[in-house]
C-alpha positions as YAML, in Angstrom:
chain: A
units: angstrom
residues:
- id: 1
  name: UNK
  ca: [0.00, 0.00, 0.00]
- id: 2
  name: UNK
  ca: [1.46, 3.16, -1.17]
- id: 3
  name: UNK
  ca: [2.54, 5.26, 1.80]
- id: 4
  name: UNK
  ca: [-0.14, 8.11, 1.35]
- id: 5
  name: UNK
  ca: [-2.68, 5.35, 1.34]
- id: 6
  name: UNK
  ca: [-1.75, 3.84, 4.34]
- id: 7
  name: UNK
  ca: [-1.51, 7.70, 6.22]
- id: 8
  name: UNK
  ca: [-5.39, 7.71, 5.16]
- id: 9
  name: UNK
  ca: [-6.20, 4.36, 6.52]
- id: 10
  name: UNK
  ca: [-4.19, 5.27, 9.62]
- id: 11
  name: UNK
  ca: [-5.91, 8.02, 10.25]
- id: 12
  name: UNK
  ca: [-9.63, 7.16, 9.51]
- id: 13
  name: UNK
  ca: [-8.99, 3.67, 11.25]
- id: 14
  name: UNK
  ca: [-7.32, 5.87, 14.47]
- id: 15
  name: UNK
  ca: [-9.72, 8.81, 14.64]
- id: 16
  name: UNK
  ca: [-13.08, 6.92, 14.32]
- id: 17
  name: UNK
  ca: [-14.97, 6.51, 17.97]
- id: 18
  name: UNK
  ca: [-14.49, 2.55, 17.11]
- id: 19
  name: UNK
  ca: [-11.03, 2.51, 17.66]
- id: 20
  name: UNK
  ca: [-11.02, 5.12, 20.51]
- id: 21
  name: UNK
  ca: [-13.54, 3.27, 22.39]
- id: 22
  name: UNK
  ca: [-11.88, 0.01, 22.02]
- id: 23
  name: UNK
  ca: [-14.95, -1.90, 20.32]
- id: 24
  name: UNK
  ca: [-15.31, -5.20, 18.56]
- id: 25
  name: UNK
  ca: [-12.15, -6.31, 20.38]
- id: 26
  name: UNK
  ca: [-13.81, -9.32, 22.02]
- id: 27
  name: UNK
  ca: [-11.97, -8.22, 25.58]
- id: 28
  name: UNK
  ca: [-8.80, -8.21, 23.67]
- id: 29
  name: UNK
  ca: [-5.63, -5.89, 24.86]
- id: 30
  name: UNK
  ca: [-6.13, -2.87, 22.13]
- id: 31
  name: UNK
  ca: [-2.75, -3.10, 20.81]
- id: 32
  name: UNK
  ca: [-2.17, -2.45, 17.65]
- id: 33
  name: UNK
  ca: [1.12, -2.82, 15.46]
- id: 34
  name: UNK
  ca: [1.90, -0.78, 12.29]
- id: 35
  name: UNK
  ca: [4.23, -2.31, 10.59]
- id: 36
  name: UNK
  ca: [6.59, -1.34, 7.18]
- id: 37
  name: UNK
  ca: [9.71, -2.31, 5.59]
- id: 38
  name: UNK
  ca: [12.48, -0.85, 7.27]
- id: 39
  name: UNK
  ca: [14.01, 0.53, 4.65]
- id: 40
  name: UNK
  ca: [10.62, 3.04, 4.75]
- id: 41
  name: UNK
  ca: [11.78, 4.24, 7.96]
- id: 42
  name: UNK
  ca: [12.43, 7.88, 7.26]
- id: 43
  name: UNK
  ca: [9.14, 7.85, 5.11]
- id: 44
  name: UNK
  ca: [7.04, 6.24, 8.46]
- id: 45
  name: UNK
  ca: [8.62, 9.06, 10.61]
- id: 46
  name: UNK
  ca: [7.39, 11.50, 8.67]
- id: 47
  name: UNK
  ca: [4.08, 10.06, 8.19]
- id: 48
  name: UNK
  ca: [3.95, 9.33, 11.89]
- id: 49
  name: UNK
  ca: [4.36, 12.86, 13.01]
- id: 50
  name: UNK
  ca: [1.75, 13.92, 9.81]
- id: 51
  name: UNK
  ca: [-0.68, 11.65, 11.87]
- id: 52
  name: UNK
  ca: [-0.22, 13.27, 15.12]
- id: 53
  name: UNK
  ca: [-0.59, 16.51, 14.00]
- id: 54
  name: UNK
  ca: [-3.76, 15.66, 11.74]
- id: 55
  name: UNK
  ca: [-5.27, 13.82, 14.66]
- id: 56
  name: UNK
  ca: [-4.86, 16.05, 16.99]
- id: 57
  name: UNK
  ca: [-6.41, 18.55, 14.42]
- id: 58
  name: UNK
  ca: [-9.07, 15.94, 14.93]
- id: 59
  name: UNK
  ca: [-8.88, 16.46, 18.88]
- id: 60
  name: UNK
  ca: [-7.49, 13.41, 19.38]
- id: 61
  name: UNK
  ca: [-4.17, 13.53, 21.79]
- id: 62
  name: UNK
  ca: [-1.43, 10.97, 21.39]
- id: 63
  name: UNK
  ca: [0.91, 10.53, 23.74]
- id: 64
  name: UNK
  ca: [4.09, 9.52, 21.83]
- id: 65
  name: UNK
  ca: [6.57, 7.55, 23.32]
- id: 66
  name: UNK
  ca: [9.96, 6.52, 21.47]
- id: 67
  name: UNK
  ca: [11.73, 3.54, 22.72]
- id: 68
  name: UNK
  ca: [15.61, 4.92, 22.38]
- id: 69
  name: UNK
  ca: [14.74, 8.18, 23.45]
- id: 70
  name: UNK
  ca: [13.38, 6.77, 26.62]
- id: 71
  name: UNK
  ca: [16.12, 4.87, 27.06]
- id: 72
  name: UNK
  ca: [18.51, 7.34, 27.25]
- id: 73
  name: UNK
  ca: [16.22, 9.48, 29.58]
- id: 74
  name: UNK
  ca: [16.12, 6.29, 31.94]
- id: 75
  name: UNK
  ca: [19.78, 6.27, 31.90]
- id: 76
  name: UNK
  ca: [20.35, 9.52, 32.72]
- id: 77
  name: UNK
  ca: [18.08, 9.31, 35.33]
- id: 78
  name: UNK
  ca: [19.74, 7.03, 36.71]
- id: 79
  name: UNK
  ca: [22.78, 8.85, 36.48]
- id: 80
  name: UNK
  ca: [24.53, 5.53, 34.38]
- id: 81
  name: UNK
  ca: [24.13, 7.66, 30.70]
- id: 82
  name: UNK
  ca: [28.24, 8.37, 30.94]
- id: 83
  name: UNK
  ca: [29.38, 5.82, 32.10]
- id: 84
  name: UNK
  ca: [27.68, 3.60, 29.56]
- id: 85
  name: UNK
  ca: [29.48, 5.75, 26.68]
- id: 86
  name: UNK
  ca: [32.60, 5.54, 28.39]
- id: 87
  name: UNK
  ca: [32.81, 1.56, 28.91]
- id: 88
  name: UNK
  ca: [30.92, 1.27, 25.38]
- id: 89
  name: UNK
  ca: [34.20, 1.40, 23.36]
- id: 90
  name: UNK
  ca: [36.15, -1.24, 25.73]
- id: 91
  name: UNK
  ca: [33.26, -3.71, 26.33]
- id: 92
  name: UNK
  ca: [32.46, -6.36, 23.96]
- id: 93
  name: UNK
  ca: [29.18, -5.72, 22.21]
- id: 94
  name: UNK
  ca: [27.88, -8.76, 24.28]
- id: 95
  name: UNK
  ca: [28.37, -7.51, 27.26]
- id: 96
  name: UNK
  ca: [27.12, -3.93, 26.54]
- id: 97
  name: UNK
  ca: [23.96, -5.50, 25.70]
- id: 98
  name: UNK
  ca: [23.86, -7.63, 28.46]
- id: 99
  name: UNK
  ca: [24.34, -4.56, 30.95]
- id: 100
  name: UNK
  ca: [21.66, -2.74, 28.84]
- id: 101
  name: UNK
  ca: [19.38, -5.44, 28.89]
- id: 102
  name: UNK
  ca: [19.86, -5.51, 32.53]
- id: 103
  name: UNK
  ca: [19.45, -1.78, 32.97]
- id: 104
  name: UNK
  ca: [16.56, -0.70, 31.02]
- id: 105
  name: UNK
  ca: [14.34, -4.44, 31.73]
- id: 106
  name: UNK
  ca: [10.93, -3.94, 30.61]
- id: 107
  name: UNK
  ca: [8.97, -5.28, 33.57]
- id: 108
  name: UNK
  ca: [11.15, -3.74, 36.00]
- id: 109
  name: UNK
  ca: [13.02, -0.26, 34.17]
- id: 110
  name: UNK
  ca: [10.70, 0.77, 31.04]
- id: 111
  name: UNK
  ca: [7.77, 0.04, 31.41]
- id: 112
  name: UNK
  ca: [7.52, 1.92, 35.13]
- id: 113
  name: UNK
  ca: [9.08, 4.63, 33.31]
- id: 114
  name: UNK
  ca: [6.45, 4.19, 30.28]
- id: 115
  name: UNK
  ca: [2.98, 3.88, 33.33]
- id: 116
  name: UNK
  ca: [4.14, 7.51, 34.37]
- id: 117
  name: UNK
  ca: [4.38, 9.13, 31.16]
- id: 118
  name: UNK
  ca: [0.25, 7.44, 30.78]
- id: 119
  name: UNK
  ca: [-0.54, 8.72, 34.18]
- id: 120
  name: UNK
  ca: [0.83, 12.16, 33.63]
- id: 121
  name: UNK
  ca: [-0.53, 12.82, 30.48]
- id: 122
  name: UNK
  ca: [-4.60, 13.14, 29.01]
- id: 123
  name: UNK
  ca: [-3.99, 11.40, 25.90]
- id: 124
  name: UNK
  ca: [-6.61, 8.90, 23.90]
- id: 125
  name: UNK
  ca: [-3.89, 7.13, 21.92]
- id: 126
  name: UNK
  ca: [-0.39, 5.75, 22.66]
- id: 127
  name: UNK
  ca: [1.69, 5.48, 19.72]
- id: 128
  name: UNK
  ca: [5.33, 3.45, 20.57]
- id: 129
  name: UNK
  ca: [8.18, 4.50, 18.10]
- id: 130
  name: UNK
  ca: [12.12, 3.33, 18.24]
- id: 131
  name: UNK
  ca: [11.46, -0.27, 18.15]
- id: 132
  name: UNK
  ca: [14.84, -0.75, 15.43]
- id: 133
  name: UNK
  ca: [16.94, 1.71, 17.32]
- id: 134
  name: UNK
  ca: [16.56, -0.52, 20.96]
- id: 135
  name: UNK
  ca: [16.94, -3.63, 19.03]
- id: 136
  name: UNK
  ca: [18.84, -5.95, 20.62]
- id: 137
  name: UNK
  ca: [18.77, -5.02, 24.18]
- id: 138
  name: UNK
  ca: [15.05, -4.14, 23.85]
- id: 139
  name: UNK
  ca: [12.42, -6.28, 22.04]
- id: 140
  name: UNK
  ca: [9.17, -4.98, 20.87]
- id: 141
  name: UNK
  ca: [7.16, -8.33, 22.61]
- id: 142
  name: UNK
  ca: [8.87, -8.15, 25.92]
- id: 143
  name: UNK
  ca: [7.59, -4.35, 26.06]
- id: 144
  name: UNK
  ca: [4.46, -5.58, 24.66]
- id: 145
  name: UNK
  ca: [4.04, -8.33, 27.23]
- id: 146
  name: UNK
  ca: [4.85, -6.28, 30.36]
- id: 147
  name: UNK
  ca: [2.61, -3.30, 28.95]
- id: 148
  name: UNK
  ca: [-0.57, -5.65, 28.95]
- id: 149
  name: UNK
  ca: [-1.26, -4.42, 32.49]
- id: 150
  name: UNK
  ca: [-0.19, -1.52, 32.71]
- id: 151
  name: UNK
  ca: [-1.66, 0.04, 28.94]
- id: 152
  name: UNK
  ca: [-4.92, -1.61, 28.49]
- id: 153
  name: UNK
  ca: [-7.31, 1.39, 29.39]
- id: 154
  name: UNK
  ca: [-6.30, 3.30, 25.53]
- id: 155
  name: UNK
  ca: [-5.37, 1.90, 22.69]
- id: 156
  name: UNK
  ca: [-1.60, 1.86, 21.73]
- id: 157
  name: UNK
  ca: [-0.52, 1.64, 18.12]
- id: 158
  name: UNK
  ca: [3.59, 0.15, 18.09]
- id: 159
  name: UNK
  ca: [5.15, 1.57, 14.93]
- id: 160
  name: UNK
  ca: [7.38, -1.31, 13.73]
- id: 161
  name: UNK
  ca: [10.44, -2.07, 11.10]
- id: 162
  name: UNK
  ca: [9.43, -5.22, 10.05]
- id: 163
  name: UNK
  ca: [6.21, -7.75, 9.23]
- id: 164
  name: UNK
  ca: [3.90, -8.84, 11.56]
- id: 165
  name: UNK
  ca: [2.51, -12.00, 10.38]
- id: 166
  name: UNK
  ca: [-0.14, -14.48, 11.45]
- id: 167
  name: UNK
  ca: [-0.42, -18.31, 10.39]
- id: 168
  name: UNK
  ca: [-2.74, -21.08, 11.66]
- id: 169
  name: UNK
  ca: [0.64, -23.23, 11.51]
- id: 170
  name: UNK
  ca: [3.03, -20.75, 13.64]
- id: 171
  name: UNK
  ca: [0.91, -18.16, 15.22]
- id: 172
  name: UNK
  ca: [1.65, -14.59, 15.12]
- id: 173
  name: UNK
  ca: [4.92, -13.42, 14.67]
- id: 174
  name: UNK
  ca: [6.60, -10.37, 15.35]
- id: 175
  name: UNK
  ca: [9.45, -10.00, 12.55]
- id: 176
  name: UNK
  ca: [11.93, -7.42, 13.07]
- id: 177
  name: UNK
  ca: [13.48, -5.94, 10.03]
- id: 178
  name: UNK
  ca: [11.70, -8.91, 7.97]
- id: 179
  name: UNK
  ca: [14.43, -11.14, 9.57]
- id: 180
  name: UNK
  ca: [14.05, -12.21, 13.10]
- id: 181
  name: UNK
  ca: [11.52, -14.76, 13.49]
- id: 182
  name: UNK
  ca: [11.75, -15.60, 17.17]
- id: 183
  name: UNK
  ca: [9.88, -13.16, 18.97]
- id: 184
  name: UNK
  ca: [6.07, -14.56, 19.01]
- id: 185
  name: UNK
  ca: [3.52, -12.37, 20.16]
- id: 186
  name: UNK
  ca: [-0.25, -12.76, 19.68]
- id: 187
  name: UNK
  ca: [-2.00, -10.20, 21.51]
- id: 188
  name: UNK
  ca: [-2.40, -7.53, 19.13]
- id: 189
  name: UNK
  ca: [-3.84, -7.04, 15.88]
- id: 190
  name: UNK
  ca: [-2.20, -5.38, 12.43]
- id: 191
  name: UNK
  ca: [-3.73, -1.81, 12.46]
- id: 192
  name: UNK
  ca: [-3.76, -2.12, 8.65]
- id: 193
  name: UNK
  ca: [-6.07, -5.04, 8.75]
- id: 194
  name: UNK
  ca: [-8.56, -3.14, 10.89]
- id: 195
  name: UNK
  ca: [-11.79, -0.75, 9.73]
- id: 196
  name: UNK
  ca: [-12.45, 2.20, 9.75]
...
């Protein structure tokens, strides 16, 4: 689907009282993911922000939240942002991701970080960005999975480089850059599948 297209889908599908209201769900989780080839990533940015503005033309506030830009807030936070750059260039790459991994852990680091931004903001829709640029030491359905709880009240739309892909024979699939094929996640449905 051409990219213009898909900004018009997006933005009936997002700003009709359907989506907002989370109906015809069946008491699923309203996630939503968005995917498109990664190599459309500058392209999706730019349509991203189009949508935001346009929506909330519409009156409908997003809250935007961008994976890698969190992270680094989380790390400065917790006052670790330096030293990370320091120890980056004399660490293997394993073990850099390994301490990242360990610092910025969805259930216990990112998504705490993620349930304040909801609680201090009046937003309708949650839109989740920077899902390439945390890849490897964050994966989109560990977030996912530890933001069932804590995101469930608005729907959240997870803008993602890759396919998402469901077969009776594997399941859904969540596949990063259109090349990892490991991280299985079935809660949430492809936002370019839904109506308006």
């Amino acid at each position: 689907m051409p990219i213009q297209d898909r900004f018009q889908h997006l933005f009936a599908v997002i700003s009709g009282q359907r989506f907002i209201n989370k109906q015809g769900l069946g008491n699923e989780i309203p996630f939503f993911i968005c995917p498109f080839k990664p190599e459309e990533a500058v392209e999706m940015e730019r349509l991203r922000r189009q949508l935001v503005n346009r929506l909330g033309q519409a009156g409908i506030r997003i809250l935007e939240i961008n994976l890698y830009d969190l992270s680094i807030e989380i790390l400065k936070e917790r006052d670790i942002w330096n030293q990370i750059l320091e120890m980056e260039e004399s660490v293997s790459k394993e073990q850099l991701k390994e301490l990242l991994q360990g610092v910025l852990d969805p259930e216990a680091h990112l998504v705490p970080a993620i349930a304040t931004k909801l609680d201090n903001t009046d937003f309708e829709v949650l839109f989740l960005s920077g899902v390439g640029e945390v890849f490897p030491y964050i994966r989109s359905h560990n977030v996912l999975n530890n933001l069932q709880s804590t995101a469930k009240e608005k729907p959240t739309v997870m803008f993602f480089p890759g396919a998402y892909t469901h077969s009776q024979e594997a399941g859904a699939s969540l596949d990063l850059f259109g090349r990892l094929h490991d991280d299985k996640y079935y809660r949430a449905f492809n936002i370019f599948h839904c109506e308006a």
